[in-house]
N, C-alpha and C positions, 0 to 999 in steps of 0.2 A: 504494500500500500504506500509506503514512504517512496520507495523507490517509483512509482508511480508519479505521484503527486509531483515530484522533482523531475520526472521527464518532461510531466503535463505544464509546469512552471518553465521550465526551460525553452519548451516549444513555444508558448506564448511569447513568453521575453524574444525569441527568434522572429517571432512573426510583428512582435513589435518594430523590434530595430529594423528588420527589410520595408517594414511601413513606413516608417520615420525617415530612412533614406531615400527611398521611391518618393517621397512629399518634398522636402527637402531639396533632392536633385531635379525636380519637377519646378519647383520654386526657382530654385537658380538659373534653371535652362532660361526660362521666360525674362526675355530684354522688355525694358522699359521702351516702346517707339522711340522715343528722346526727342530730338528738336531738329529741322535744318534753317537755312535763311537763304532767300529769294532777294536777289540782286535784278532789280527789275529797270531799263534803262530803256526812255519813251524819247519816239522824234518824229516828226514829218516828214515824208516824201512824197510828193505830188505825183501822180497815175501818170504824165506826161513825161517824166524825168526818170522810172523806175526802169524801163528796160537797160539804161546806160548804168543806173547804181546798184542794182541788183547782183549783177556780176561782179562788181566791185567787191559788195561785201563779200561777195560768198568765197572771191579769190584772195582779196588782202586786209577781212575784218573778219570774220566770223571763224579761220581758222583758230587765231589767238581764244576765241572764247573756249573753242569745241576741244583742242587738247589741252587744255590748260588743267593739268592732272586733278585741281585743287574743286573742278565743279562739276559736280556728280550730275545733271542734268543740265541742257542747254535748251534752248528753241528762238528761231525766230517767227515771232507773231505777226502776220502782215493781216490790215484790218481788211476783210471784205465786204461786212453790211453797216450801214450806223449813220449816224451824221458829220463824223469823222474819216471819212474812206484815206485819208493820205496816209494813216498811223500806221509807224512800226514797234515792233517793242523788242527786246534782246531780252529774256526772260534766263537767267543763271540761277542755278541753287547749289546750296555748298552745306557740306554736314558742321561746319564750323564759323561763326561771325569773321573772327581773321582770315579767314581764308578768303576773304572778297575780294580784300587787295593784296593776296599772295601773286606773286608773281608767276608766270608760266613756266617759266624756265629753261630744259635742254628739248623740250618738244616743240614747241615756237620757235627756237633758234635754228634746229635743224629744218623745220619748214620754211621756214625765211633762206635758208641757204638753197633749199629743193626749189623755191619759187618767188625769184628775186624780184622788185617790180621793173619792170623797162628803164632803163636809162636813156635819157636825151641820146636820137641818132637813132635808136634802136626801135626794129618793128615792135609797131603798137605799143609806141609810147604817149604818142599824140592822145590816142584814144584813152590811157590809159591815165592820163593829167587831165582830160576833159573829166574823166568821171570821179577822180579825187576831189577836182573842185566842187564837184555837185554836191559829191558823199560830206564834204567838210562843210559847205551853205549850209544845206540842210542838219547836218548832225549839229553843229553848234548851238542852236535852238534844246536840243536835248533836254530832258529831266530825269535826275537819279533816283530811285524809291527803295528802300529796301527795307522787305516782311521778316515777320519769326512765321514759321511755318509746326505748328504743335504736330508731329505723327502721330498721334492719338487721333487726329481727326483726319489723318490722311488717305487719298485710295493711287493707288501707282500701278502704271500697267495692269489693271482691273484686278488687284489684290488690294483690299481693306487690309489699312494699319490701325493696330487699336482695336477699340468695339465699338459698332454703331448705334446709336441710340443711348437713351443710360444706362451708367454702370450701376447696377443695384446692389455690388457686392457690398 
């Protein structure tokens, strides 16, 4: 009977501790969403003037955003219905507030060396000053915004971060 009651106390205590760690490791696994921040940067360009700026940016501004190690999503916004149609927006997010104005680094430098812009003399340089001017008229106009983005309330690539609705725990 003793010797019973001390295996039966044993196996409990066993089925304790494997429950305690199963909770425990279940506990820990589970990340907090945390936080990122949206570097959001708005300008005008006129429907008239985009065929010429458009490639502009896509060849000697938007690479610096897109490998810029430091910003985990990029996009650019072009407005198509509203009462604003000229608007672009440069939409950046970063899992870090410093990280906005981290620098690019050795992956912009080596793209700048892959795709140098035209020098004076050289094909499609003309073209290629015409459209810097535009890109610069227009971008100087600019404004800077930048959000906290809570991941608790986020959805990315059609997966919910968090939980929807309330939390009733």
């Amino acid at each position: 009977v003793v010797y019973m009651k001390k295996l039966i106390a044993g196996f409990l205590c066993l089925i304790f501790i494997l429950i305690s760690a199963d909770l425990s490791f279940s506990q820990e696994s589970e990340e907090e969403p945390g936080e990122r921040f949206a570097a959001v940067t708005i300008f005008d360009v006129p429907l008239h003037v985009r065929d010429k700026v458009i490639p502009y940016i896509i060849e000697y501004v938007e690479p610096g955003m897109r490998l810029n190690p430091n910003v985990v999503t990029f996009r650019v916004l072009i407005h198509r219905w509203g009462s604003n149609g000229s608007q672009m927006i440069y939409y950046r997010e970063y899992e870090n507030f410093g990280d906005i104005n981290a620098e690019c680094g050795a992956p912009c430098e080596e793209y700048r060396k892959e795709h140098p812009a035209p020098k004076e003399g050289e094909e499609g340089y003309e073209d290629y000053k015409e459209a810097q001017k535009l890109y610069d008229k227009y971008f100087s106009d600019h404004h800077d915004e930048i959000y906290w983005i809570p991941m608790e309330a986020a959805k990315t690539e059609g997966k919910n971060i968090g939980t929807v609705g309330p939390n009733d725990n």
